[in-house]
C-alpha positions as CSV (number, residue, x, y, z in Angstrom):
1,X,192.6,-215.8,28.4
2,X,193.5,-215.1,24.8
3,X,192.9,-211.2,25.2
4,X,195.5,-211.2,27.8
5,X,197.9,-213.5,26.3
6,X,197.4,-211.2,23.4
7,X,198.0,-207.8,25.3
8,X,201.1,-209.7,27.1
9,X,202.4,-210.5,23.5
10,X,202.0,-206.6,22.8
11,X,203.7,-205.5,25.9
12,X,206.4,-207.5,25.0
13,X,207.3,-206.0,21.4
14,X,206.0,-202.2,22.8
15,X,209.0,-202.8,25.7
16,X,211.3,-204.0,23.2
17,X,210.8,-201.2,20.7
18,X,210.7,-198.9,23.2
19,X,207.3,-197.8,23.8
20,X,205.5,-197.4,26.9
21,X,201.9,-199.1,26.0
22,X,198.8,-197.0,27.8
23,X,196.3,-199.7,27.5
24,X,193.2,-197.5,28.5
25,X,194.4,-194.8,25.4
26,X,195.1,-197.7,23.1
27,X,191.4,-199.6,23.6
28,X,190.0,-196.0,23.2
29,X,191.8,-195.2,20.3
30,X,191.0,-199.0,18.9
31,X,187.0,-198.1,19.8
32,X,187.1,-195.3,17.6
33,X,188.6,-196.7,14.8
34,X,185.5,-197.7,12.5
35,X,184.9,-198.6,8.8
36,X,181.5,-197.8,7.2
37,X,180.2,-199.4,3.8
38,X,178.5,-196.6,1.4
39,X,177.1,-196.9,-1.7
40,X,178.0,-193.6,-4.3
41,X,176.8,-193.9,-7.8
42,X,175.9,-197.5,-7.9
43,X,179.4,-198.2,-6.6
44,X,180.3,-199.4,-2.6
45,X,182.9,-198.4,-1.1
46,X,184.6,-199.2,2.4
47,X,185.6,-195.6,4.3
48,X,187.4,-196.3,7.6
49,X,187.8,-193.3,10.4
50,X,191.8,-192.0,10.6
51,X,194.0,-194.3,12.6
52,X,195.3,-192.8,15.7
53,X,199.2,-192.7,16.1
54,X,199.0,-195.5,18.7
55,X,196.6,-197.6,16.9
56,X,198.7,-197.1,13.6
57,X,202.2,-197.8,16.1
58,X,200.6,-201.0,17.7
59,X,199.7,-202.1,14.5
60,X,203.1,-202.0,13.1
61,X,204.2,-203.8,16.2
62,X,202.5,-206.7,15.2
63,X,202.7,-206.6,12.0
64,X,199.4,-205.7,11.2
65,X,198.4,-203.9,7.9
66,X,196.0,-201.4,8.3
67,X,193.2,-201.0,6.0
68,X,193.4,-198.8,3.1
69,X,191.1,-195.7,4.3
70,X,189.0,-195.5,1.1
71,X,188.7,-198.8,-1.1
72,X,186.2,-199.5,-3.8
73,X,184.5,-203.3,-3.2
74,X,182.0,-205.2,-4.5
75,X,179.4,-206.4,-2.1
């Protein structure tokens, strides 16, 4: 129930900016985006794969940051 109120929610600010939502692109395009912990000189770092142009567009939709796509942590 909450994944399609959640995709109705979407619809509704893709329609009203304008954007025609392919919901089969946009869950593949969600799959792919990943973020990987590696350790480099006794530092870790997070390393996320490039954000698609419709993940990156859906995200500003809902006002959404997207994570930095290298960041030094501490785990």
């Amino acid at each position: 129930f909450l994944a399609l109120l959640m995709q109705k929610h979407l619809d509704d600010l893709a329609r009203k900016a304008g954007i025609v939502a392919q919901w089969a692109d946009l869950l593949r395009d969600l799959h792919r985006l990943q973020q990987a912990c590696i350790r480099h000189r006794n530092s870790d770092w997070l390393v996320r794969t490039d954000a698609a142009s419709s993940v990156v567009a859906l995200f500003r939709l809902a006002q959404i940051a997207i994570p930095p796509r290298l960041r030094q942590t501490q785990l």
